[in-house]
Each structure stands twice: as C-alpha cells, then as structure tokens.
C-alpha positions as CSV (number, residue, x, y, z in Angstrom):
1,X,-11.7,-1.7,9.2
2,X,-12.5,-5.0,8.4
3,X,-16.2,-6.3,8.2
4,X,-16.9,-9.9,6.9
5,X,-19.5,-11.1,3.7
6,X,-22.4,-11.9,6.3
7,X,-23.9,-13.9,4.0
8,X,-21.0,-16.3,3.7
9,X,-21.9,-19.9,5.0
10,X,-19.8,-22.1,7.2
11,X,-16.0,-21.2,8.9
12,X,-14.6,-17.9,7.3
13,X,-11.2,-17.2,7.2
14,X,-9.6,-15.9,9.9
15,X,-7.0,-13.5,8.6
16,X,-7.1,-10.5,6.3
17,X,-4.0,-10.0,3.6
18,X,-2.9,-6.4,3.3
19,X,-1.8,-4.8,-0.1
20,X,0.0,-1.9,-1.1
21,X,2.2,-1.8,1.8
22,X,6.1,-0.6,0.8
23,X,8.1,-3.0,0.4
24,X,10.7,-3.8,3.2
25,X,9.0,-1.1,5.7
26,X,7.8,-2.1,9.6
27,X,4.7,-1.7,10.9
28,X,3.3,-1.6,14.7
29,X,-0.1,-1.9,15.7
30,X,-0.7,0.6,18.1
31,X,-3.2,-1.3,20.1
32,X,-0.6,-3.7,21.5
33,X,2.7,-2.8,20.2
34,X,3.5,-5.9,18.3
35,X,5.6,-4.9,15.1
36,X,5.7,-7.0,11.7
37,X,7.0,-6.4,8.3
38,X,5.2,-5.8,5.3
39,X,6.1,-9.0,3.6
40,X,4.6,-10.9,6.4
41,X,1.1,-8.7,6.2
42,X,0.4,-9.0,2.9
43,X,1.9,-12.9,2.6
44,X,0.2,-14.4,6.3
45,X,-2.2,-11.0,6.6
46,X,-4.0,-9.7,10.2
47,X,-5.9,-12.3,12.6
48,X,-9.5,-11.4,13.1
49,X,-10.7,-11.9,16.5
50,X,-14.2,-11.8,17.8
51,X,-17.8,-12.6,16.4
52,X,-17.2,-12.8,12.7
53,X,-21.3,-12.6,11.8
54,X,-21.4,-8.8,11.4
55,X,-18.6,-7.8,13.7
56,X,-15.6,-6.3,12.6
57,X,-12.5,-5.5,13.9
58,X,-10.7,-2.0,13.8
59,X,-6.8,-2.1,13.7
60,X,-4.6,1.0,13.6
61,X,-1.4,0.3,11.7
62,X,1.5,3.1,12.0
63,X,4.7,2.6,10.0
64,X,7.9,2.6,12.0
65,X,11.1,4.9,11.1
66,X,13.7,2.7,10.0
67,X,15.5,3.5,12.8
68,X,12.9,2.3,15.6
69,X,10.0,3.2,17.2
C-alpha cells in the first residue's frame, strides 16, 4: 500500500520505486495481469493512479515461476 506525504505541496510524483525485489525474477499484478521484471520496478517503479491528497493505491504483486504463469 502506498499512501502519499499529505503535507507535500505542489505535483507529487507519480510512480513508487520498489526495493528488495530478486534480481532477474517476474512479477504480475494480479489486478490486471500485466507482468514486469524486477529491474524495471525498482529502476521506473509502479504508477499511482487516482486522488494523490490522502488516497492511496493498493497493488497486489505475485512473483511468476520462471517457467510462466
């Protein structure tokens, strides 16, 4: 979950860079399917969508077998 300093003035950013992910592992979001590497979440990071003034945004990560979904 991912909930935004409220008390930061003016645009904020709109992605979220993940750490601690292993390295060269896939990962699918399971609200819409879309898969990415961990290099490319913890370089580019997750969009936030929505009301960034005390919103949030929930996003369920699962780790793919090397083999596929």
């Amino acid at each position: 979950m991912a909930v935004p300093d409220a008390r930061h003035f003016g645009p904020l950013p709109a992605r979220l860079r993940l750490a601690g992910l292993e390295p060269g592992a896939r990962y699918r979001d399971s609200t819409t399917g879309e898969q990415r590497g961990s290099a490319e979440l913890m370089r580019v990071g997750i969009e936030l969508s929505g009301p960034l003034d005390f919103g949030s945004n929930l996003v369920h990560l699962v780790r793919v077998a090397p083999d596929g979904p």
